[in-house]
C-alpha positions in Angstrom: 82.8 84.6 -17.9 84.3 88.0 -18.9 87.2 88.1 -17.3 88.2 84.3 -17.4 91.9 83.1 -17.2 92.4 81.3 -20.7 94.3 77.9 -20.3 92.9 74.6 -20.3 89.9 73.1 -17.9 91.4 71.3 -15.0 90.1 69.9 -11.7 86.4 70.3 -10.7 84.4 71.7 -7.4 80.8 70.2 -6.5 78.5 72.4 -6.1 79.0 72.7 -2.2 83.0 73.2 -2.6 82.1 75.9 -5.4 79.9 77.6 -2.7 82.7 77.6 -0.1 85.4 79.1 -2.4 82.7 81.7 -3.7 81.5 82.4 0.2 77.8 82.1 -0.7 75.4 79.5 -0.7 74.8 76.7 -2.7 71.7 77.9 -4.9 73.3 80.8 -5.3 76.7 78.8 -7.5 73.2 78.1 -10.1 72.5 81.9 -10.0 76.4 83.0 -11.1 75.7 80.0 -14.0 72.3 81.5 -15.3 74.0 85.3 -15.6 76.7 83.9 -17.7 79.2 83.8 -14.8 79.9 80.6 -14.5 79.8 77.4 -16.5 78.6 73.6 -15.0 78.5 70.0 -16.4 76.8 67.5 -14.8 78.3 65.2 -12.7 79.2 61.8 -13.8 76.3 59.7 -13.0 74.0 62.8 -13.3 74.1 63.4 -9.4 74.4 67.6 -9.3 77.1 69.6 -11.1 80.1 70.4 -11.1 82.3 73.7 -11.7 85.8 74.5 -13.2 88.0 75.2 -10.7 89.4 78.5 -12.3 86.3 79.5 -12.9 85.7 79.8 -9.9 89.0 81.0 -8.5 88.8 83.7 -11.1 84.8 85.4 -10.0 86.1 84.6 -5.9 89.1 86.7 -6.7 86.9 89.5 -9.1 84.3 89.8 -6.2 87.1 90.0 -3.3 88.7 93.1 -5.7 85.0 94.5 -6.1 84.5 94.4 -2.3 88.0 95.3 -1.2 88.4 98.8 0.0 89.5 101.3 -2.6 88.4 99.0 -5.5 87.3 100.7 -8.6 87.2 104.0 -9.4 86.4 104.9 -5.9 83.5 107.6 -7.4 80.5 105.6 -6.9 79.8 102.1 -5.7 78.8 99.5 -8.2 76.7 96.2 -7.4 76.3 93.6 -9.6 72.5 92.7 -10.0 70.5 90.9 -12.9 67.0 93.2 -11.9 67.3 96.6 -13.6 68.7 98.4 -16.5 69.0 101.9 -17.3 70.2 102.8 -20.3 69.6 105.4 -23.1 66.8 107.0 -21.6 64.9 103.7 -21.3 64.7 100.8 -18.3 64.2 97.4 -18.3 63.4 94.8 -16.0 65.0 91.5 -16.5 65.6 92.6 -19.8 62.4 93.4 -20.5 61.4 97.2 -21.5 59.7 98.4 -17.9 57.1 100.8 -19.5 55.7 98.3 -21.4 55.2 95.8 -19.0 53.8 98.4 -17.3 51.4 99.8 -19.9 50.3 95.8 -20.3 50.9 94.3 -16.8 48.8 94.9 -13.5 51.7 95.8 -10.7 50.8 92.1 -9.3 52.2 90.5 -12.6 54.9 93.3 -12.6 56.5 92.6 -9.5 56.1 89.1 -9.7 58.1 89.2 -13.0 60.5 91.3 -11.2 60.7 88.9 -8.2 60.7 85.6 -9.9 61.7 86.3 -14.1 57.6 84.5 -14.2 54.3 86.2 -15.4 51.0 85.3 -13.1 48.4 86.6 -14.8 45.9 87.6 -12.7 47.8 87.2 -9.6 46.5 89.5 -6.2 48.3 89.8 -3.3 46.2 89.2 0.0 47.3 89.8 3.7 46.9 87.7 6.7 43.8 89.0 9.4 46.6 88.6 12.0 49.2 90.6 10.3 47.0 93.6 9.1 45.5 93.7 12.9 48.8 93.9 14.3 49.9 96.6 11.5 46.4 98.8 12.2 46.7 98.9 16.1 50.2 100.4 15.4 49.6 102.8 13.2 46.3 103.5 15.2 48.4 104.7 17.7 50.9 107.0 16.0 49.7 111.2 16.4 47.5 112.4 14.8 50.3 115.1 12.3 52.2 111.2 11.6 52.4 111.3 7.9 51.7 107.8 5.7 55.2 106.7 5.4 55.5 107.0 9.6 53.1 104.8 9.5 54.3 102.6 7.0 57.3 102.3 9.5 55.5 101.0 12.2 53.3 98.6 10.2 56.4 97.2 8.8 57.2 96.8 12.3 54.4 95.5 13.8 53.8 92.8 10.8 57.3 91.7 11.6 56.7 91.2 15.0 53.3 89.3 13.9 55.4 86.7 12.2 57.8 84.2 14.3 59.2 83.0 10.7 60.0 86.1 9.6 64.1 85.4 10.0 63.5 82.3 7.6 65.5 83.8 4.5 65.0 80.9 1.7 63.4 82.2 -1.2 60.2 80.4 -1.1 59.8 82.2 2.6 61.1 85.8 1.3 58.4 85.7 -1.6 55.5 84.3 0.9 56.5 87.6 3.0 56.5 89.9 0.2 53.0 88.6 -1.2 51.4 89.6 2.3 53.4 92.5 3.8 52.7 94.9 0.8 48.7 94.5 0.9 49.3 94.6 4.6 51.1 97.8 4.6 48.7 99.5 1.7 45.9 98.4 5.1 47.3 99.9 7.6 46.8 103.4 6.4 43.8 103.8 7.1 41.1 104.4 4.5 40.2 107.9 3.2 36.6 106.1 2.1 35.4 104.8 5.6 33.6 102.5 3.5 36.3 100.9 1.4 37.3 97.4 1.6 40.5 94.9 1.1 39.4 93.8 -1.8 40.4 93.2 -5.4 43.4 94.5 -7.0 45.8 96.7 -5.2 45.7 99.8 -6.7 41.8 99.5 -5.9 42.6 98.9 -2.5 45.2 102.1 -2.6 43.1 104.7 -3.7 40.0 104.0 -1.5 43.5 105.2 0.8 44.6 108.2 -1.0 41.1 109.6 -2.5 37.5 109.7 -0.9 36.3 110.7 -4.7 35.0 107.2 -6.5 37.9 105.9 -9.3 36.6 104.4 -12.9 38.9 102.0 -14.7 40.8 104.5 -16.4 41.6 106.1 -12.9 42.8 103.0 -11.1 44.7 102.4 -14.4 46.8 105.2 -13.7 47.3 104.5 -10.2 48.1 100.9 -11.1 50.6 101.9 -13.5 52.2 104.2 -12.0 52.8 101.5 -9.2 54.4 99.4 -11.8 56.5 101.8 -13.4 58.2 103.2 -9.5 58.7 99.0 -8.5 62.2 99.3 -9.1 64.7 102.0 -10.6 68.2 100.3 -10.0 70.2 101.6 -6.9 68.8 104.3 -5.7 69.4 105.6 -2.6 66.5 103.8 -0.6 67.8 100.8 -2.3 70.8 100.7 -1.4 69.8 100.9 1.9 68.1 97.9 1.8 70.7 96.0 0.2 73.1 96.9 2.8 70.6 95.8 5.5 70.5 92.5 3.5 73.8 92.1 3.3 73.9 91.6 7.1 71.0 89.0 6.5 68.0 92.0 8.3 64.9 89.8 7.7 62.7 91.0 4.8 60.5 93.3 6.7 64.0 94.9 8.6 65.1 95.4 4.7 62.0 97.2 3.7 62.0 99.4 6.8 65.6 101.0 6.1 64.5 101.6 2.7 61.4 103.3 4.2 63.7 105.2 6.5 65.9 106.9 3.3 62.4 107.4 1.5 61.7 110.4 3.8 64.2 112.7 2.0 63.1 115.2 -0.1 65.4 114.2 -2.7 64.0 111.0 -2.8 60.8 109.7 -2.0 59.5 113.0 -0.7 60.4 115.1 -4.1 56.9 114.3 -5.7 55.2 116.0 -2.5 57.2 119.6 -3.6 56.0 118.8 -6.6 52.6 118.5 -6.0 52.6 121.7 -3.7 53.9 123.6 -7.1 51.3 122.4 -9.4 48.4 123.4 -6.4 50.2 126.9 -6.3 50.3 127.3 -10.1 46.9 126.2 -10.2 46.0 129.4 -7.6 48.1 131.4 -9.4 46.8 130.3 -12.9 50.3 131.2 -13.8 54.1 129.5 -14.0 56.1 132.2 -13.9 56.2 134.2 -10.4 56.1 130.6 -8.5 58.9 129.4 -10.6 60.3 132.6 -9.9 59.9 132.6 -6.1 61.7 129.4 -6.4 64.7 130.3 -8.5 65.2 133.6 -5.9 65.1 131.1 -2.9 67.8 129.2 -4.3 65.6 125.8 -5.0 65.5 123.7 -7.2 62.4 123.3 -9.2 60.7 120.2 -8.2 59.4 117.7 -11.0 62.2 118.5 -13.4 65.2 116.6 -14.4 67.1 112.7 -13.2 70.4 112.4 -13.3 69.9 109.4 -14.9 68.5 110.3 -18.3 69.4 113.3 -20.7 65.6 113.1 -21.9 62.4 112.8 -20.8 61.7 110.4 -17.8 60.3 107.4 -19.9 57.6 106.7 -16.3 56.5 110.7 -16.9 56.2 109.5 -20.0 53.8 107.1 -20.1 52.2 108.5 -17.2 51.3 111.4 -18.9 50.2 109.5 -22.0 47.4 107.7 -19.7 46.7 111.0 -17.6 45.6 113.0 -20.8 42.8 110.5 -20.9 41.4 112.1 -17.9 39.3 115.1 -18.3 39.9 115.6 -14.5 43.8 116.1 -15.1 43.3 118.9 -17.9 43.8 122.2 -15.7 47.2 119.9 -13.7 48.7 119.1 -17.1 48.5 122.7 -18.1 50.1 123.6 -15.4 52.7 121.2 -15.8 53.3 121.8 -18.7 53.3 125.7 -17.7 55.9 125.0 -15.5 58.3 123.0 -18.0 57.9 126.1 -20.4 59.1 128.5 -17.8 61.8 127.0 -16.1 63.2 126.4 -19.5 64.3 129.8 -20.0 66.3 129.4 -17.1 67.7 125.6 -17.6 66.0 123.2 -20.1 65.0 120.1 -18.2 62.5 117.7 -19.2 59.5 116.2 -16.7 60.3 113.4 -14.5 58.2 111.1 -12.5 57.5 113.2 -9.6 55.4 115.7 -12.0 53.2 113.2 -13.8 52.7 111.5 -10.1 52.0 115.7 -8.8 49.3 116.0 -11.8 48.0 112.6 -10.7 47.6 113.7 -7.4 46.6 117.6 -7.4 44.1 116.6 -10.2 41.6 114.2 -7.8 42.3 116.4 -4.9 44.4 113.9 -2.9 46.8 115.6 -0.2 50.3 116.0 -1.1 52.2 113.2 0.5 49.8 110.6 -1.9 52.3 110.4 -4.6 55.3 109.7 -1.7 52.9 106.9 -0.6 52.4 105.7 -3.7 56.4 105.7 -4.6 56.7 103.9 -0.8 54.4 101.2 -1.7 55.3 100.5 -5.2 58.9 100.5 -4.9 58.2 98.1 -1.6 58.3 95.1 -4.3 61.6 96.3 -6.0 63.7 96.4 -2.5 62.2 92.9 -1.9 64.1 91.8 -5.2 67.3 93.6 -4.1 67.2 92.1 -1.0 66.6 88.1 -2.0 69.4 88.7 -4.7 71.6 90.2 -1.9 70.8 87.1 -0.1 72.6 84.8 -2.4 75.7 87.1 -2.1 78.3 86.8 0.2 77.2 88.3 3.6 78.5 91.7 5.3 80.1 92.9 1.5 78.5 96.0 1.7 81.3 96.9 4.5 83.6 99.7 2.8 85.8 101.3 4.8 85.9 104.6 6.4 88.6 107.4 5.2 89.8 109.1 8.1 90.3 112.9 8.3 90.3 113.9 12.2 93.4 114.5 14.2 96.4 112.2 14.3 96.3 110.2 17.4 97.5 109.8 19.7 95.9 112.9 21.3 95.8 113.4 24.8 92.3 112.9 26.6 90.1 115.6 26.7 89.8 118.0 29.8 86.0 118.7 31.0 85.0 121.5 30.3 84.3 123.9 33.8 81.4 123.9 35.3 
């Protein structure tokens, strides 16, 4: 452990006493020992394990310090997790690069390997008759202006309701939900192909959602690895959302709908919809440069360009483009793209990120602009259910900073109504 007190080992915790000084549960003592936080020897006899006491007193006091108010640098909030990595202009899952088990992994496998640190080959997710039922007659009933992530909402909702063991939290439980609620979600929206089925892989079932055009392998490719590549990104802000539902032990499908909730913002979620909108204009136009200026006059910023998080190119635009310049259909969209990447670079030089190759994706096979936010919604569904069973094994309500007051210095007298 990093910050371990040096001195020599003294009395040892079971497991259960380890979980009481820690404030988490039992399985999750195992989880600090397979990140390297903690170290165990078996138990004399070889009944369970047992921990060094300072060990343990050392990461309860280290997580107290990281909860306590005004801990760190107080800039950003920081989470220990063992799911993503970003760094230099790369990201990995579990260690493992994320494009390429992307590029080689159906987003089945992906999530799976996210979820569980196994590979299934050939693994499908299928979804209970009840639960999709319930999740249809919902979203049946939304207007008829409710975009797909309103309906993802209430099918969330409704499959929640559908399932009397949905508060059950163990892991085996949480991974049962995940393996149905994301084929039941991707069913609720309603097919654009009146004559598609829920059948085969996901990203099959998907498009027959987003496109009434048919798909050949190297379409659904695309799709399915763009679905891998947006599974999880570390803590964004939709995310986070669902971590700090988690941390107050929301059930799986309560976790999912907060991060659904934050997905709607068009710096999040909703950003590959702008883009899409500016490759269909530059298409019209069959030029960059007066919709890139229309933009810079408004004051916007140019959608599709730029993550905080890497000083390069977006390794999923990346990759994404890689497959989509395979596809005769996507020629005229990448020009475009590529059109508007030229221009706004006179202004400021920012590379492509994910919301682009996912706008080229979706302008080029005619889809309607919120596609590539339904495709982001679904995807990244298997990444929040990750943050939330590792939030699970933390210590509940730690996502609980508090607030900074700035209003007026009580005592103040009450307030006088106002005349009628």
């Amino acid at each position: 452990m990093r910050d371990q007190e040096p001195g020599p080992e003294g009395r040892r915790l079971t497991t259960r006493e380890a979980a009481e000084l820690l404030g988490v549960k039992p399985e999750t003592v195992y989880a600090y020992v397979s990140r390297g936080h903690l170290s165990s020897r078996r138990a004399p006899g070889g009944r369970g394990s047992t921990f060094d006491a300072r060990e343990v007193e050392t990461l309860a006091r280290r997580n107290r310090r990281e909860s306590a108010p005004g801990s760190g640098s107080g800039a950003e909030l920081s989470v220990r997790t063992a799911l993503t990595l970003i760094e230099g202009d790369r990201y990995y899952f579990r260690g493992v690069d994320a494009t390429e088990l992307a590029a080689r992994h159906s987003y089945e496998e992906v999530a799976e390997w996210l979820w569980t640190g196994r590979l299934r080959p050939g693994v499908t997710f299928t979804a209970p008759a009840a639960s999709v039922a319930a999740a249809r007659r919902a979203a049946g009933a939304l207007p008829e202006h409710a975009g797909p992530v309103d309906r993802l909402r209430v099918a969330a909702v409704a499959a929640a309701a559908a399932d009397p063991l949905r508060f059950d939290l163990a892991e085996k439980s949480v991974l049962a939900t995940a393996r149905t609620l994301i084929p039941t979600l991707v069913a609720a929206l309603g097919p654009a192909d009146p004559t598609d089925r829920d059948e085969g892989p996901l990203a099959r079932r998907l498009w027959g959602r987003l496109s009434g055009r048919p798909a050949d392998d190297k379409t659904l490719r695309v799709l399915d690895t763009a679905l891998a590549l947006l599974v999880d990104h570390d803590l964004a802000a939709s995310t986070l959302a669902v971590r700090v539902a988690a941390s107050a032990r929301a059930h799986a499908y309560a976790a999912v709908s907060a991060g659904l909730g934050v997905l709607e913002g068009p710096l999040h979620g909703a950003a590959s919809g702008l883009a899409h909108k500016l490759i269909v204009e530059v298409l019209d136009r069959g030029d960059a440069s007066p919709v890139i200026a229309e933009e810079l006059r408004a004051g916007r910023r140019i959608p599709g360009l730029g993550h905080r998080l890497y000083t390069g190119e977006d390794p999923r635009a990346r990759l994404l483009f890689t497959l989509l310049r395979e596809l005769p259909q996507c020629e005229p969209a990448l020009a475009a793209a590529h059109d508007i990447v030229a221009t706004a670079a006179r202004h400021t030089p920012l590379h492509a990120n994910v919301d682009l190759a996912l706008a080229v994706f979706t302008a080029s096979f005619t889809m309607p602009a919120t596609a590539g936010e339904t495709i982001f919604a679904v995807g990244r569904t298997a990444g929040w259910i990750a943050h939330a069973l590792e939030e699970y094994g933390e210590r509940p309500l730690r996502m609980r900073p508090s607030g900074m007051y700035v209003g007026s210095k009580p005592p103040q007298p009450l307030p006088r109504p106002l005349p009628e």
